[in-house]
C-alpha positions as a LaTeX table, in Angstrom:
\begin{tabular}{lrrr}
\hline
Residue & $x$ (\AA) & $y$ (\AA) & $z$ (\AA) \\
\hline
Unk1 & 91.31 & 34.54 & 116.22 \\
Unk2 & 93.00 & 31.91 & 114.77 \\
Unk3 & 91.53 & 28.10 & 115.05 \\
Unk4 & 93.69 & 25.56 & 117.58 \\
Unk5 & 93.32 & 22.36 & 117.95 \\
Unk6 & 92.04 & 22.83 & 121.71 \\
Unk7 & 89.18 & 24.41 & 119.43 \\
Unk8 & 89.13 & 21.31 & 117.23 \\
Unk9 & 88.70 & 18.73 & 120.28 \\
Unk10 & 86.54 & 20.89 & 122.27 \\
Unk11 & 83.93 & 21.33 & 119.87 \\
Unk12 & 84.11 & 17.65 & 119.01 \\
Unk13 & 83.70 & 16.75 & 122.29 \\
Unk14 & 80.72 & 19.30 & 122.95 \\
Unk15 & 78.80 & 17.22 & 119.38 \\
Unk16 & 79.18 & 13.95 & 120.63 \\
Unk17 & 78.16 & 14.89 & 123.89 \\
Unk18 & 74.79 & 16.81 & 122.77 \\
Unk19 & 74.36 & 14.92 & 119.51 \\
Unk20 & 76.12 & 11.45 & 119.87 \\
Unk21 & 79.13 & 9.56 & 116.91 \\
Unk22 & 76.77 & 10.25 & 114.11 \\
Unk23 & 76.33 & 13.93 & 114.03 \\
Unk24 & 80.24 & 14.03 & 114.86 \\
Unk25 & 81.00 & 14.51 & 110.86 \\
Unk26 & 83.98 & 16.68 & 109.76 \\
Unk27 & 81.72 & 19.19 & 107.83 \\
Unk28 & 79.62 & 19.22 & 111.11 \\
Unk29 & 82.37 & 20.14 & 113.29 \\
Unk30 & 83.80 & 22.72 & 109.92 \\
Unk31 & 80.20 & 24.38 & 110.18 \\
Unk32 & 80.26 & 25.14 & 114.16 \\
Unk33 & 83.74 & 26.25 & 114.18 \\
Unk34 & 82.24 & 28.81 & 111.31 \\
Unk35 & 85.44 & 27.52 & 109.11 \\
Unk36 & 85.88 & 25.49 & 105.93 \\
Unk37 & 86.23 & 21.80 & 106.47 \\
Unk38 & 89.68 & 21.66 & 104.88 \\
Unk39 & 90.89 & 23.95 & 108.02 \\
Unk40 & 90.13 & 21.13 & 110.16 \\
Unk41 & 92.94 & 19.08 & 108.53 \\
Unk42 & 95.46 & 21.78 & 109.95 \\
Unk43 & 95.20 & 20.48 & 112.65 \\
Unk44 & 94.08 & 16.46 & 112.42 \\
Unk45 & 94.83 & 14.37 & 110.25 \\
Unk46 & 91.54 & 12.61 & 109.95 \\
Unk47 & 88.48 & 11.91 & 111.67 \\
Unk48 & 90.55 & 9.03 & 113.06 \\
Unk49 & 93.17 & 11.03 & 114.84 \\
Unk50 & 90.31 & 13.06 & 115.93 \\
Unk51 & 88.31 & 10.44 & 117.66 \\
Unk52 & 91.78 & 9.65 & 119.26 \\
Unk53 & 91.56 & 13.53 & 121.11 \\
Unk54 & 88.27 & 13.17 & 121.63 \\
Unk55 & 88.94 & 9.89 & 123.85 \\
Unk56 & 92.03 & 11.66 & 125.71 \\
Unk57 & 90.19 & 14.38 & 126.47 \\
Unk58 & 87.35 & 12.42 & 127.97 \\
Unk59 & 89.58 & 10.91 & 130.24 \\
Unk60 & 91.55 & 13.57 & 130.77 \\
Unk61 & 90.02 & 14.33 & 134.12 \\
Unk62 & 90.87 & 11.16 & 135.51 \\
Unk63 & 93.43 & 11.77 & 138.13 \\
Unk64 & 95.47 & 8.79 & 137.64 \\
Unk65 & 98.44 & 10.23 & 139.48 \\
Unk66 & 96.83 & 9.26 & 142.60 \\
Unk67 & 96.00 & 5.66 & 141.57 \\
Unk68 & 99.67 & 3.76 & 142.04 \\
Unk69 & 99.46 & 2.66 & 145.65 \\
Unk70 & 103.22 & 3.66 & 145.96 \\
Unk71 & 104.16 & 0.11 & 147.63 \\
Unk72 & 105.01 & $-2.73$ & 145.20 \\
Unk73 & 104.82 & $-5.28$ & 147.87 \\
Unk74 & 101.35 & $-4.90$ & 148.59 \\
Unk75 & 98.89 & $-5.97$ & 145.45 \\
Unk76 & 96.15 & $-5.39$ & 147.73 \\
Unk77 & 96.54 & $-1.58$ & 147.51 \\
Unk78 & 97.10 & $-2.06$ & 143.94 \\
Unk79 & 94.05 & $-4.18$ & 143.18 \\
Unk80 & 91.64 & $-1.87$ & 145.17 \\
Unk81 & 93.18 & 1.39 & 143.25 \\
Unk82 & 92.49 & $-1.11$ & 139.87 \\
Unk83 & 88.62 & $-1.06$ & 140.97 \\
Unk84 & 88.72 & 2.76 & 141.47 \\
Unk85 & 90.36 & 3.48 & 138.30 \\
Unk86 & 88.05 & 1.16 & 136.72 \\
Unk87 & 84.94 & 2.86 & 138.10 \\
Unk88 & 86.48 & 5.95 & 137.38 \\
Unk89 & 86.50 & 5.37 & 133.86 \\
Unk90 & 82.96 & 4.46 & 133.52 \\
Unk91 & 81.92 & 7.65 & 135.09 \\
Unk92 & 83.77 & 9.79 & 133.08 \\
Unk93 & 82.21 & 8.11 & 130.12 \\
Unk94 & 78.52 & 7.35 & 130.89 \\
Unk95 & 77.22 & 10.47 & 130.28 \\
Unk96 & 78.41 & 10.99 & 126.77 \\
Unk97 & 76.48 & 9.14 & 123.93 \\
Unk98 & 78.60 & 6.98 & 121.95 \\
Unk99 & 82.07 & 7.24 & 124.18 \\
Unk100 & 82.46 & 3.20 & 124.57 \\
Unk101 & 83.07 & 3.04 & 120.89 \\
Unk102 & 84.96 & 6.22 & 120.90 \\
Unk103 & 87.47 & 4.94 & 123.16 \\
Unk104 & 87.68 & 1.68 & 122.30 \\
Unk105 & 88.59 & 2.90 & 118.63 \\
Unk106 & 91.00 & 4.99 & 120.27 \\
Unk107 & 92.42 & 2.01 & 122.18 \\
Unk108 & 92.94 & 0.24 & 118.84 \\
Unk109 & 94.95 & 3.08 & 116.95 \\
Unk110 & 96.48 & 4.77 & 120.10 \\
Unk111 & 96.92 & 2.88 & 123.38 \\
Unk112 & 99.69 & 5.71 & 124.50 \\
Unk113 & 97.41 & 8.45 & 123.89 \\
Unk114 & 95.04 & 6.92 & 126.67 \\
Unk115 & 96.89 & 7.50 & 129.98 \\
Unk116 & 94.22 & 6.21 & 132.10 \\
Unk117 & 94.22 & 2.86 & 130.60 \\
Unk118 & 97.86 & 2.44 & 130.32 \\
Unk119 & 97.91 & 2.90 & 134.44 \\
Unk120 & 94.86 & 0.36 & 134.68 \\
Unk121 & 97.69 & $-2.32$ & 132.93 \\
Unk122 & 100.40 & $-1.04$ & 135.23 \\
Unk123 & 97.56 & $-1.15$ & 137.72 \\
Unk124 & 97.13 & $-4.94$ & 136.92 \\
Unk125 & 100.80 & $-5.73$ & 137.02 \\
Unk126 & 101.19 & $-4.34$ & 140.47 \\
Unk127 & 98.49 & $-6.68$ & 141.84 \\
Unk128 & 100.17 & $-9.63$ & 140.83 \\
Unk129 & 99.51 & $-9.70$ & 136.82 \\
Unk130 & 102.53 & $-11.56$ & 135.31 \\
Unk131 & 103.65 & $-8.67$ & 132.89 \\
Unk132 & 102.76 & $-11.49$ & 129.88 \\
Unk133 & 99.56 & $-11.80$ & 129.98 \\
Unk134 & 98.67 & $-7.99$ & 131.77 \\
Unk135 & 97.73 & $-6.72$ & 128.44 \\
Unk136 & 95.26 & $-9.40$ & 127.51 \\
Unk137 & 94.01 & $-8.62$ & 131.56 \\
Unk138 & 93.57 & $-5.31$ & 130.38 \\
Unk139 & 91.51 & $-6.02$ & 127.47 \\
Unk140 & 89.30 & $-8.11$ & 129.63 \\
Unk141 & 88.82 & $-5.29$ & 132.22 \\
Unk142 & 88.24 & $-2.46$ & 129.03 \\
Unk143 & 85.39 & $-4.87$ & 127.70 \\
Unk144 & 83.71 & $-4.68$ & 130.86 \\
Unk145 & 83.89 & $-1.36$ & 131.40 \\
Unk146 & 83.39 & 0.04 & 127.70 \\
Unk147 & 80.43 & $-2.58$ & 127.70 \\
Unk148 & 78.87 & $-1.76$ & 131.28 \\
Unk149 & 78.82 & 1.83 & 129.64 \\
Unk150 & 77.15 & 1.24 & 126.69 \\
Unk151 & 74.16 & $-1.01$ & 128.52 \\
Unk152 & 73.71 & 1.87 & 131.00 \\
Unk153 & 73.56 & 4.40 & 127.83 \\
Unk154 & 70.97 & 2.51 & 126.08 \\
Unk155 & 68.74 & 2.02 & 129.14 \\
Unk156 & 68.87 & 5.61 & 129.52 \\
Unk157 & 67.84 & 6.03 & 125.96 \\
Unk158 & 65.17 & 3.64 & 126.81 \\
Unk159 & 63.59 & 5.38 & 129.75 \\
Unk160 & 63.83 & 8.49 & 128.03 \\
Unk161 & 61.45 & 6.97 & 125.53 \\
Unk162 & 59.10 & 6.04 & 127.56 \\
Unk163 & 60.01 & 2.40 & 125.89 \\
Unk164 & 59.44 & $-0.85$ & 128.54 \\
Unk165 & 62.88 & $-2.38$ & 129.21 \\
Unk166 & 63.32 & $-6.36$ & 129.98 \\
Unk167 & 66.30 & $-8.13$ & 132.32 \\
Unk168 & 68.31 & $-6.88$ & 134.71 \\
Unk169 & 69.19 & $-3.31$ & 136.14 \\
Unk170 & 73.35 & $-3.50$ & 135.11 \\
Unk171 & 74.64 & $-0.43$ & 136.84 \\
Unk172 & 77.17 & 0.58 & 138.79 \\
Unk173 & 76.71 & $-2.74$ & 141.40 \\
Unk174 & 76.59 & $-5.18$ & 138.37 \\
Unk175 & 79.86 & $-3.14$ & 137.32 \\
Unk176 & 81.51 & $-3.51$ & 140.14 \\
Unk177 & 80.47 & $-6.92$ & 140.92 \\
Unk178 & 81.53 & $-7.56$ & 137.52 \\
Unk179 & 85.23 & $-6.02$ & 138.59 \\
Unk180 & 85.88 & $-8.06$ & 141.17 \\
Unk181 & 85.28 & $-11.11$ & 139.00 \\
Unk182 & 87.45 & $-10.40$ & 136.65 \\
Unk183 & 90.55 & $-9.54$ & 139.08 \\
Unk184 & 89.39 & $-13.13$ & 141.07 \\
Unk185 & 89.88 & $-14.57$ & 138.01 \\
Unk186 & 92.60 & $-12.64$ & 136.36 \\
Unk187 & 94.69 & $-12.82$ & 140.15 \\
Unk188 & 93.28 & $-16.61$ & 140.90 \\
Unk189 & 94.42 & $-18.42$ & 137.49 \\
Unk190 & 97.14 & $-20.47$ & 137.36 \\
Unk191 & 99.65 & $-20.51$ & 134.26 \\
Unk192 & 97.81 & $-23.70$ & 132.59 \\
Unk193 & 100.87 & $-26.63$ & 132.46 \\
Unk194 & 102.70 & $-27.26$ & 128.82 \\
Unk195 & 100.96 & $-29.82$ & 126.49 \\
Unk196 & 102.49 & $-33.30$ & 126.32 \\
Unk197 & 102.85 & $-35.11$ & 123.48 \\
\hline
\end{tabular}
């Protein structure tokens, strides 16, 4: 049968998930599809573009069809479908080693090939974002989550050790305390007044 790029992702996405970034080499993935490593560049470019699928397909189970609260007039609806899509995000990535820096890598190279965080932005906009500064909004709410992810990944790693952890439990609570922050800051902040002379 011949190899697809389905084939390509998927086994990508089953390394990192069972072995974490590091394992996730191109002669690693070569050796379980039982092919030669340059077959792999049929189909992707790099390890880049790779990573790239790897993040879409992560979050490709996010339903973010559902998110848009249909009414522009009402940023409420919008902000509360923000924090859902938000927490959304996390869970789809916590339990895969290494994701945080998979997607944010993606989110440098490829913003369009992340539909879930292209919605959080519209997401933003609809609850009162000025369309200026939503991307920077955006960034903001990604570091949070991508961050929140990666503490709750290396506690994990921690307990699983047997290792004694110090300061505070950051999951999901901290998280979405941490959401509501950032939209009571990101909704609250007035446009700071030109500089005089």
């Amino acid at each position: 049968m011949a190899l697809t790029r389905e084939q390509v992702v998927g086994t990508a996405v089953g390394i990192l998930s069972d072995f974490g970034l590091a394992d996730l080499s191109m002669r690693r993935l070569a050796r379980e599809l039982d092919v030669q490593v340059g077959a792999l560049y049929w189909h992707v470019k790099n390890k880049q573009e790779l990573l790239v699928d790897v993040a879409a397909r992560l979050l490709g189970g996010i339903e973010v069809g559902v998110m848009h609260p249909g009414a522009p007039e009402d940023p409420g609806a919008a902000r509360a479908a923000v924090g859902h899509l938000a927490r959304a995000v996390r869970a789809a990535l916590v339990p895969v080693p290494d994701s945080a820096e998979v997607v944010q890598l993606a989110q440098t190279m490829q913003p369009a090939a992340l539909r879930p965080l292209t919605t959080l932005r519209e997401l933003l906009e609809e609850a009162g974002v000025p369309p200026a500064r939503s991307a920077w909004a955006q960034h903001l709410l990604l570091n949070h989550i991508l961050g929140s992810v990666a503490a709750q990944q290396d506690r994990a790693v921690l307990e699983e050790a047997g290792t004694e952890r110090g300061g505070p439990d950051l999951g999901e609570e901290a998280f979405a305390w941490g959401v509501d922050a950032i939209l009571a800051g990101v909704l609250g902040v007035r446009e700071p007044s030109p500089r005089t002379a």
